[in-house]
C-alpha positions as CSV (number, residue, x, y, z in Angstrom):
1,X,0.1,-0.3,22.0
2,X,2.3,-1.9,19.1
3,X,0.8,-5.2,17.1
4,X,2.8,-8.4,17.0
5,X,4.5,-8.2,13.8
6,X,4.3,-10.8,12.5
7,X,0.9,-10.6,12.5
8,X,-0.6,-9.8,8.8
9,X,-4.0,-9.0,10.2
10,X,-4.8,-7.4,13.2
11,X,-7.6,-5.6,15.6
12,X,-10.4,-3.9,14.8
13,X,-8.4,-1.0,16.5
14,X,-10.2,2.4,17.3
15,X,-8.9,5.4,15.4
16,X,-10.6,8.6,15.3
17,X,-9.9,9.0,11.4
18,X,-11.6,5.6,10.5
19,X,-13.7,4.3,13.6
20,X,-13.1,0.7,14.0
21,X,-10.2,-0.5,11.5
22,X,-8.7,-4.0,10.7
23,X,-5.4,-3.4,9.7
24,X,-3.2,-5.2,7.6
25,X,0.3,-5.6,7.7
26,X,1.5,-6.3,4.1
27,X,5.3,-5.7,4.1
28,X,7.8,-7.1,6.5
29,X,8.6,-4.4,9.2
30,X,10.3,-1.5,8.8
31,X,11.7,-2.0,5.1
32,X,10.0,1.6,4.0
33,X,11.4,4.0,1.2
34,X,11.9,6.6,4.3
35,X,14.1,6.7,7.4
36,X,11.3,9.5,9.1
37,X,13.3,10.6,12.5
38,X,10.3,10.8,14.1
39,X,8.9,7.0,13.3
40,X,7.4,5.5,16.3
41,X,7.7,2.0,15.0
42,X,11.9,2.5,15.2
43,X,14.7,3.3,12.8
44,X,14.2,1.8,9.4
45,X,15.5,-1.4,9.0
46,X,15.8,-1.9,5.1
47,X,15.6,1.5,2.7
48,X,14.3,0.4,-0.5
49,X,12.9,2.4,-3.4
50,X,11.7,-0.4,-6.1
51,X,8.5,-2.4,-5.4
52,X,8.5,-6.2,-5.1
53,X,6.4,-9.0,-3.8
54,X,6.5,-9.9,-0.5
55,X,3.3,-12.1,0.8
56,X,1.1,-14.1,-1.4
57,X,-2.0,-12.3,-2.2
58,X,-4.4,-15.6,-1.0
59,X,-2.2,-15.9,2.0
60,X,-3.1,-12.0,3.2
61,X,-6.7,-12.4,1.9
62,X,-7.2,-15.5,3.6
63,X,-6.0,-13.6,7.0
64,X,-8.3,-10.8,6.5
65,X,-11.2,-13.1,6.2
66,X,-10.2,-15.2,9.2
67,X,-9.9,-12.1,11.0
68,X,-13.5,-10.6,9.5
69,X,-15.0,-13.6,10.2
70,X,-13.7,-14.5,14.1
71,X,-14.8,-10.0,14.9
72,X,-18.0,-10.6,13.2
73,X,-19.0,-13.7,15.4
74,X,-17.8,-11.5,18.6
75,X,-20.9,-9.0,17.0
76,X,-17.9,-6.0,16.9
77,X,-18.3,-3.5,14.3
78,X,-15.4,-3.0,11.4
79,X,-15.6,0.0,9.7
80,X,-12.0,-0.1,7.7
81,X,-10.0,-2.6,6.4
82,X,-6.7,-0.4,6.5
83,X,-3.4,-1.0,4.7
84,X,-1.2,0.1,7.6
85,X,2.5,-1.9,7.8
86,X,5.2,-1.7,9.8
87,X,6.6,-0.1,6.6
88,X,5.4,1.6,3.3
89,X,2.3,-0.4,1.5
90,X,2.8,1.0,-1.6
91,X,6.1,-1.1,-1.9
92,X,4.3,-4.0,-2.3
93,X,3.9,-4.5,-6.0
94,X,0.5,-6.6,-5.4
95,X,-1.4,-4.1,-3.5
96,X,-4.2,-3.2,-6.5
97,X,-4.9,-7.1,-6.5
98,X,-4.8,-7.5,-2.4
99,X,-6.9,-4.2,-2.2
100,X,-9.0,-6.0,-4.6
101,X,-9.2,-9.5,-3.4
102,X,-10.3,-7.4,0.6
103,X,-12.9,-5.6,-0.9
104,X,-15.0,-8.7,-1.9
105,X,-15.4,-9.1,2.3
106,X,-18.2,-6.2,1.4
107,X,-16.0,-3.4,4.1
108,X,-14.4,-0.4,2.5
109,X,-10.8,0.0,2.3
110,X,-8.5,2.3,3.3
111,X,-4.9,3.1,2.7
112,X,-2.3,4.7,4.6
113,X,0.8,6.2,2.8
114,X,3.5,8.3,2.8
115,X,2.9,9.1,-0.6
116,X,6.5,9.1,-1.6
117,X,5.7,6.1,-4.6
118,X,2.4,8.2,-6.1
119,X,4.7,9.3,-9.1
120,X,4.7,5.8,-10.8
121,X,1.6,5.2,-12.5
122,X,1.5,1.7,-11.1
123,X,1.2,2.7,-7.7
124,X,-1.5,5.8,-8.4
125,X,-3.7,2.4,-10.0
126,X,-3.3,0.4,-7.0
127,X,-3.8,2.7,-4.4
128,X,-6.9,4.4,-6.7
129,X,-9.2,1.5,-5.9
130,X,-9.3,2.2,-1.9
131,X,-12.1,4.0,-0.8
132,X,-10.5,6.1,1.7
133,X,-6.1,6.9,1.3
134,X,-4.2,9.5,3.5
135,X,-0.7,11.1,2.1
136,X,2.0,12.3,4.2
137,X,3.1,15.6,4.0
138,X,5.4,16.5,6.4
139,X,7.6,19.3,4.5
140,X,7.4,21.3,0.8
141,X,11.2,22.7,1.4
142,X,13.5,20.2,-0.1
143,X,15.9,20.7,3.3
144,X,13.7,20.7,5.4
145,X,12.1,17.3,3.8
146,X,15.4,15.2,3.5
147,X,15.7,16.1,7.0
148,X,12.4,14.8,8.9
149,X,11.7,12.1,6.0
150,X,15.4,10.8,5.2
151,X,14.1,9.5,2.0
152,X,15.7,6.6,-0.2
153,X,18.4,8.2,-2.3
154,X,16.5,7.5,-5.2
155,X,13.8,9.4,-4.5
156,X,13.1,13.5,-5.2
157,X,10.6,15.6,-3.1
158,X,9.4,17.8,-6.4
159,X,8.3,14.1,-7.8
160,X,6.9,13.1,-5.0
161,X,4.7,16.4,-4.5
162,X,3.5,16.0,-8.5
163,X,2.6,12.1,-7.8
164,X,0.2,13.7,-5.2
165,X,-1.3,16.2,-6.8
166,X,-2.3,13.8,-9.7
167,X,-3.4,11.3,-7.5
168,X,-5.5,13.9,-5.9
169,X,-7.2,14.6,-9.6
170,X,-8.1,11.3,-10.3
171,X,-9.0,9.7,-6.6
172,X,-12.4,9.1,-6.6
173,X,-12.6,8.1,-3.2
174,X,-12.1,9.9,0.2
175,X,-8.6,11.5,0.3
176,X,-6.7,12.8,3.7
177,X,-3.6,14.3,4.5
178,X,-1.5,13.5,7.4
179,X,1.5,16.1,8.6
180,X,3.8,15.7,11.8
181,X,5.0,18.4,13.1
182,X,8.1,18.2,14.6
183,X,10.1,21.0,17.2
184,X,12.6,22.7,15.2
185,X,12.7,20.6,12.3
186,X,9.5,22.0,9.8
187,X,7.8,23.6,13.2
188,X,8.3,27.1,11.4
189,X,5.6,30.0,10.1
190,X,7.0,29.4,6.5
191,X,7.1,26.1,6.5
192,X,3.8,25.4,7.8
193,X,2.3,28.2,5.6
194,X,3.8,26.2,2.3
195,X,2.5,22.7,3.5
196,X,-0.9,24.2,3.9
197,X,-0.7,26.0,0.5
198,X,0.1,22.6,-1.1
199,X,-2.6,21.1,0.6
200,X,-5.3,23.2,-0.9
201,X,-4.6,22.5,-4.1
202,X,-5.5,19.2,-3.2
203,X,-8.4,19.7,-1.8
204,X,-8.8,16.7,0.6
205,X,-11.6,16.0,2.7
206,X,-9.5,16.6,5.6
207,X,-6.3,16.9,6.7
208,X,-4.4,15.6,10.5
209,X,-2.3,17.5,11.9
210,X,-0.4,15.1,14.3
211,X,2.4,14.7,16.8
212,X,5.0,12.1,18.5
213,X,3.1,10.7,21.2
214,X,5.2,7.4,21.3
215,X,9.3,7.2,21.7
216,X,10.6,8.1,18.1
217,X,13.1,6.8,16.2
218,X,15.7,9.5,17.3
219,X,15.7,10.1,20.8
220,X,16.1,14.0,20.5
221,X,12.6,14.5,18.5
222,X,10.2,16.5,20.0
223,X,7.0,17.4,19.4
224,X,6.1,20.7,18.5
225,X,4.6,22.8,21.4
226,X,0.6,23.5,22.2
227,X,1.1,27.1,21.0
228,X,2.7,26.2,17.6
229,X,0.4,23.3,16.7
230,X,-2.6,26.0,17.6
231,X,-1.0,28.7,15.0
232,X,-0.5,25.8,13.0
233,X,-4.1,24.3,12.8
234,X,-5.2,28.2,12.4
235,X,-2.9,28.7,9.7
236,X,-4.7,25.8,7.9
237,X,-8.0,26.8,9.1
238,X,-7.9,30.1,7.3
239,X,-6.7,29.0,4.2
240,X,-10.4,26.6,4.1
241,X,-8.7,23.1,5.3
242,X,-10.7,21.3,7.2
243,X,-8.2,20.7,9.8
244,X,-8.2,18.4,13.0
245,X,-5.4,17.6,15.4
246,X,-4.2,14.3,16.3
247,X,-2.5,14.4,19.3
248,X,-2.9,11.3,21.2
249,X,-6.0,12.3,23.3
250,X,-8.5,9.8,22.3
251,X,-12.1,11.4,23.5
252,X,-15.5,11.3,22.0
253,X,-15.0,14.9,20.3
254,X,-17.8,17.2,19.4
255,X,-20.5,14.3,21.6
256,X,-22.4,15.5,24.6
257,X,-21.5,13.6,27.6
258,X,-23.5,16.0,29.8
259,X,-20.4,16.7,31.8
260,X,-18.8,20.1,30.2
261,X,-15.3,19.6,31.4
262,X,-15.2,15.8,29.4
263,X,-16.5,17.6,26.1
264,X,-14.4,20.6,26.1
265,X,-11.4,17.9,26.6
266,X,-12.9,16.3,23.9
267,X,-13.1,19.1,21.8
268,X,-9.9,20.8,22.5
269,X,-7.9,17.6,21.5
270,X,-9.1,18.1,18.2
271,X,-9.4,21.4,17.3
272,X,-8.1,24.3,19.5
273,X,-11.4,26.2,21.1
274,X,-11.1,30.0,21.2
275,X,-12.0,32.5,24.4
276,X,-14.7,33.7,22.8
277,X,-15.8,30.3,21.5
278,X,-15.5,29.3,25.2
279,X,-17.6,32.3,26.6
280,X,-20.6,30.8,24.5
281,X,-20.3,27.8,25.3
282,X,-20.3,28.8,28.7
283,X,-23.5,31.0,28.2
284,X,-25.4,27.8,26.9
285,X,-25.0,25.7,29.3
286,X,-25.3,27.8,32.2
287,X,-21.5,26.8,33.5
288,X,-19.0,29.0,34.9
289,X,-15.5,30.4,34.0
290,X,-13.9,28.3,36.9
291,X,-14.7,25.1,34.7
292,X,-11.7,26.6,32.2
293,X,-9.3,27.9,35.4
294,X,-9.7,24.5,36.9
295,X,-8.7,22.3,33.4
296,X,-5.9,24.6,32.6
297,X,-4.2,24.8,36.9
298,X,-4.9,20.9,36.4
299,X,-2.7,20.9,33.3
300,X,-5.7,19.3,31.6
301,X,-5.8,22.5,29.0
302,X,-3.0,24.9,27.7
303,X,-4.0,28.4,27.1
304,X,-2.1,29.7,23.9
305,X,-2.3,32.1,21.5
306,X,-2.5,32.9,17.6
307,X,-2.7,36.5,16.0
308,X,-3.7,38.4,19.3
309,X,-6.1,36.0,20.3
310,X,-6.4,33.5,23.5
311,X,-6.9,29.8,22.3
312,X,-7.0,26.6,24.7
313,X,-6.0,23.3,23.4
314,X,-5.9,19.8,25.0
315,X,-2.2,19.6,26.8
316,X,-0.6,16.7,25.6
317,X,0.9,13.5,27.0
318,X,4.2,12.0,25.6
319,X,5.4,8.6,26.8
320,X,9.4,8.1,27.9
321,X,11.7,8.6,24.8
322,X,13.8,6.0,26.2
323,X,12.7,2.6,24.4
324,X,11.7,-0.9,25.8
């Protein structure tokens, strides 16, 4: 479901990477520094590659706290306040003092980016003083990257990737990495194989491999299939990522619910579950092999496989491509 936008703080929200989040919206939507093809928020309405003001820092602290204070009195739980616009945060030349001016509300902060400001030393400082950031990387090939992202002319991938990697050095806090992967566009061996290499040298505490779930920007995006996205979490996986799949399944991964077919649903949104991995699961809990025949003939589960090996992973769901 898409916030009003013109709402500056909104929620809590559930998301699987930061529990319950309050999100603010601090830049006007969809001016961003990329055009992504797969954006489910639309096409890009203003490219822009220099940071400026947009919303008074009171005005979006004062927000927050309204919205802090009205969840609290409802006795929800907020475990984020998250940056996340309806365009890039880091454009906003007062984020350090509007990260700053949230965290007094005693929550930690989070930040999601798509990294492609980390190069200025202005932006590393602001976006330093979150407790938890996530970077986009969704290519390493400088093709393949102009073609998913469709960045602001003034912007250069091999900048980009060093702004990361000295981010990554200096963060002190909790740092993720986000990567869509998109059908025919940076769905290849190579391609993946270089995203996860760069990813390792950043060591992150994990990294999201996700998906269009929602009608993107450019009608002809698709997502990649279940079989690529399981050799690409095992690609990762090998290489010592910890890796988890975002695919639009929200369930209560990795929690007993004392129903096997709801946890391996669970589970296999997440992280694809191998045969074998099955079979002993199976053993424990005393359930039979008709459990897996009956998810997969229901189309709940996709059997695929990786290097000789039978994986299932959680089938996913796409909404129409044609928009509202």
């Amino acid at each position: 479901m898409r916030r009003d936008q013109t709402s500056i703080a909104f929620g809590p929200v559930p998301s699987r990477r930061l529990g319950k989040s309050i999100g603010i919206n601090n830049i006007p939507p969809k001016i961003c520094t990329y055009a992504c093809l797969y954006c489910q928020l639309g096409r890009t309405l203003k490219m822009q590659g220099e940071r400026q003001a947009f919303y008074d820092v009171e005005k979006i602290f004062q927000e927050v706290q309204r919205k802090v204070h009205v969840t609290v009195e409802k006795k929800e739980p907020i475990d984020y306040l998250t940056f996340v616009p309806d365009g890039e945060p880091t454009l906003d030349i007062n984020l350090g003092k509007e990260i700053e001016r949230v965290k007094s509300l005693g929550i930690k902060v989070a930040v999601i980016t798509n990294a492609s400001l980390l190069w200025r030393d202005n932006v590393r400082e602001d976006v330093s003083n979150a407790d938890w950031v996530s970077v986009k990387i969704d290519a390493i090939r400088h093709d393949v990257w102009r073609r998913v992202n469709r960045a602001h002319k003034s912007l250069t991938l091999e900048k980009i990737l060093q702004g990361i990697t000295l981010f990554s050095t200096t963060f002190q806090g909790e740092l993720a990495t986000e990567s869509m992967i998109i059908k025919g566009v940076n769905d290849s061996v190579d391609e993946l194989e270089n995203i996860a290499d760069f990813i390792t040298t950043l060591h992150p505490k994990k990294s999201y491999l996700s998906i269009p779930t929602r009608p993107p920007a450019e009608q002809w995006v698709e997502p990649a299939d279940e079989e690529t996205l399981t050799s690409a979490y095992q690609i990762f996986h090998e290489k010592g990522i910890n890796v988890e799949l975002i695919t639009g399944y929200e369930g209560n991964a990795f929690s007993s619910t004392g129903n096997l077919a709801e946890d391996i649903l669970s589970i296999t949104a997440v992280h694809p579950l191998r045969e074998d991995g099955i079979t002993e699961l199976l053993k424990k809990t005393g359930e039979r092999w008709e459990v897996i025949e009956d998810l997969v003939t229901q189309g709940k589960i996709v059997e695929t496989e990786y290097k000789n090996k039978k994986f299932y992973i959680r089938k996913f769901k796409k909404e129409s491509t044609k928009r509202r």
